[in-house]
C-alpha positions as CSV (number, residue, x, y, z in Angstrom):
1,X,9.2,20.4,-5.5
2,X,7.0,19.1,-8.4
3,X,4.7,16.3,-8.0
4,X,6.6,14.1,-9.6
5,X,9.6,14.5,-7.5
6,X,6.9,13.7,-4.4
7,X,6.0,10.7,-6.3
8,X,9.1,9.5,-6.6
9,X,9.8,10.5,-3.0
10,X,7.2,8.9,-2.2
11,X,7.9,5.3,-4.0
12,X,11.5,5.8,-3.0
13,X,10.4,5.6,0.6
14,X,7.4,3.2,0.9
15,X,8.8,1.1,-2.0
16,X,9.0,-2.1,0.8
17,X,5.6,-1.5,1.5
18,X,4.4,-1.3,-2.2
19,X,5.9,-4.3,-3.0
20,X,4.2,-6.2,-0.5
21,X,0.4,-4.7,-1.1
22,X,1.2,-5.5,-5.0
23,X,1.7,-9.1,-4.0
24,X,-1.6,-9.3,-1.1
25,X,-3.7,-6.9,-4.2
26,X,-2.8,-9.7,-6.9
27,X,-3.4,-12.4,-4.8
28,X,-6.6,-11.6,-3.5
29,X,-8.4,-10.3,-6.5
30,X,-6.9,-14.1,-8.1
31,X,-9.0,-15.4,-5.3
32,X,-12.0,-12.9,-5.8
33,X,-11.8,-13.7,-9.8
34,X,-12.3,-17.7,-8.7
35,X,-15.4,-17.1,-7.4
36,X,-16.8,-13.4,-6.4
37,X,-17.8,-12.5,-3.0
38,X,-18.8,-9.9,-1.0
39,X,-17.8,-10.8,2.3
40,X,-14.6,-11.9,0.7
41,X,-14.2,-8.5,-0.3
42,X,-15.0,-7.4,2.8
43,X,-12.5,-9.6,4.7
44,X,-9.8,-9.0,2.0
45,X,-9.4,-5.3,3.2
46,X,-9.7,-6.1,6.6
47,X,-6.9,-8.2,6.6
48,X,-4.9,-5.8,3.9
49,X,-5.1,-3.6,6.9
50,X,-3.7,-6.1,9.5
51,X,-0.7,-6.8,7.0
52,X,-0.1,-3.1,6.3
53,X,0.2,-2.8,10.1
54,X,2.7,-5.7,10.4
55,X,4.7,-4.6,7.6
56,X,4.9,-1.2,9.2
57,X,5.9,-2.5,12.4
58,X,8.5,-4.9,10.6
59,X,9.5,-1.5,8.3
60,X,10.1,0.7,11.6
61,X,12.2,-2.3,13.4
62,X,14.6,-2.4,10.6
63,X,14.9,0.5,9.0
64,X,18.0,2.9,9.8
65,X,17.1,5.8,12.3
66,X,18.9,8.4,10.6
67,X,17.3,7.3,6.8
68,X,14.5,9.4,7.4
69,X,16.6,12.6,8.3
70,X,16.4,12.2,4.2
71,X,12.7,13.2,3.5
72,X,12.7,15.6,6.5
73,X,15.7,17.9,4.5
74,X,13.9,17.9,1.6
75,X,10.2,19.0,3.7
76,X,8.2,16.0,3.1
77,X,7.3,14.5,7.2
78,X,7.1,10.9,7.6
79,X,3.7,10.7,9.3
80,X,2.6,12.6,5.3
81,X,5.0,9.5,3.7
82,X,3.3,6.6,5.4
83,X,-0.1,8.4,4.5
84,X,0.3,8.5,1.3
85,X,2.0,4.7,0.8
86,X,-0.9,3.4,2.9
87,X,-3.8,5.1,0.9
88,X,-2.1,4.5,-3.1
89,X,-1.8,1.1,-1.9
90,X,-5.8,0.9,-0.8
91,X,-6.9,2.9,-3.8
92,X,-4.8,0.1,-5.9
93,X,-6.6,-2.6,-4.3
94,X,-9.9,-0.8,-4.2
95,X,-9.6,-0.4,-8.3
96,X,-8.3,-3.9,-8.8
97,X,-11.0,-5.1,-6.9
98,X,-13.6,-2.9,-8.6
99,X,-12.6,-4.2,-12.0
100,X,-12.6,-7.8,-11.3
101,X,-16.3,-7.2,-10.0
102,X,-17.1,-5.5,-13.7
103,X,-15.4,-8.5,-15.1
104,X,-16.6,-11.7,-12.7
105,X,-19.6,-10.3,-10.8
């Protein structure tokens, strides 16, 4: 399996999750551009991590039990999945973030 087939594994799988981070990551560095902060930035990944968690929660309540019998077949785990959702989507925030600092702080 190449690494694009994990990435598209990987988006395949987490895409619920992506698409909520890519809403929180834009809304909060709109917040961050109005006026920068550092606790702001502080708080904003604390409470990226209490939405990830909900979401998660929410994804494993709703999801179909056998969907994941999917990844397993093809050798990815799920515990390797949800890793690699959660950290692309707080690098994403951590470079959006980093550039509205270069650009407003």
């Amino acid at each position: 399996m190449t690494l694009r087939d994990r990435i598209s594994l990987t988006w395949r799988y987490g895409k619920g999750l992506f698409l909520i981070g890519a809403v929180y990551n834009l809304v909060s560095s709109g917040f961050q551009a109005g006026g920068f902060s550092y606790t702001f930035l502080v708080d904003s990944f604390i409470i990226k991590a209490v939405i990830i968690a909900i979401a998660l929660y929410l994804m494993k309540q709703f999801t179909d039990r056998d969907a994941i019998f999917f990844y397993i077949n093809l050798g990815l785990s799920r515990r390797k999945l949800l890793v690699s959702v959660i950290l692309a989507d707080f690098l994403a925030l951590a470079i959006l973030m980093a550039i509205t600092h270069l650009i407003y702080g």
